[in-house]
Phi, psi and omega in degrees: 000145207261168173296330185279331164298295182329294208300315164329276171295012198243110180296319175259112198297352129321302220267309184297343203233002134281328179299297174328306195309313203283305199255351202268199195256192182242161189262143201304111162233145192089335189205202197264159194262162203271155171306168177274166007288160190259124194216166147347327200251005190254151209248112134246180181304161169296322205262332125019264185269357167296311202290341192283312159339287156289343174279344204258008162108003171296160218244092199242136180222135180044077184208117201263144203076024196205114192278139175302205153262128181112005181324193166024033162284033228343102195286000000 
């Protein structure tokens, strides 16, 4: 199960967004992101690690693919 399944299934979004600060990867600036698997000490894409974030109830903005807050909303 990938981190992003992970971040998913885990009912406590404290625990999960802790884990992400502490264990998830960090993110590619500069440069191309490393292959997966993905760990602490490995560079993925931004878009990545927002969605992992954002599944973990975190509040994400202007990170393309990754619904804002109020997505699917009645404007």
């Amino acid at each position: 199960m990938d981190t992003y399944a992970q971040a998913q299934a885990t009912t406590q979004a404290g625990t999960v967004r802790q884990a992400l600060a502490v264990e998830g990867p960090m993110i590619a600036v500069g440069k191309a992101p490393d292959p997966r698997p993905w760990h602490s000490l490995s560079h993925a894409a931004l878009a990545h690690v927002a969605a992992l974030y954002h599944a973990a109830g975190a509040k994400v903005l202007n990170v393309p693919g990754v619904p804002g807050p109020g997505a699917g909303a009645a404007p």
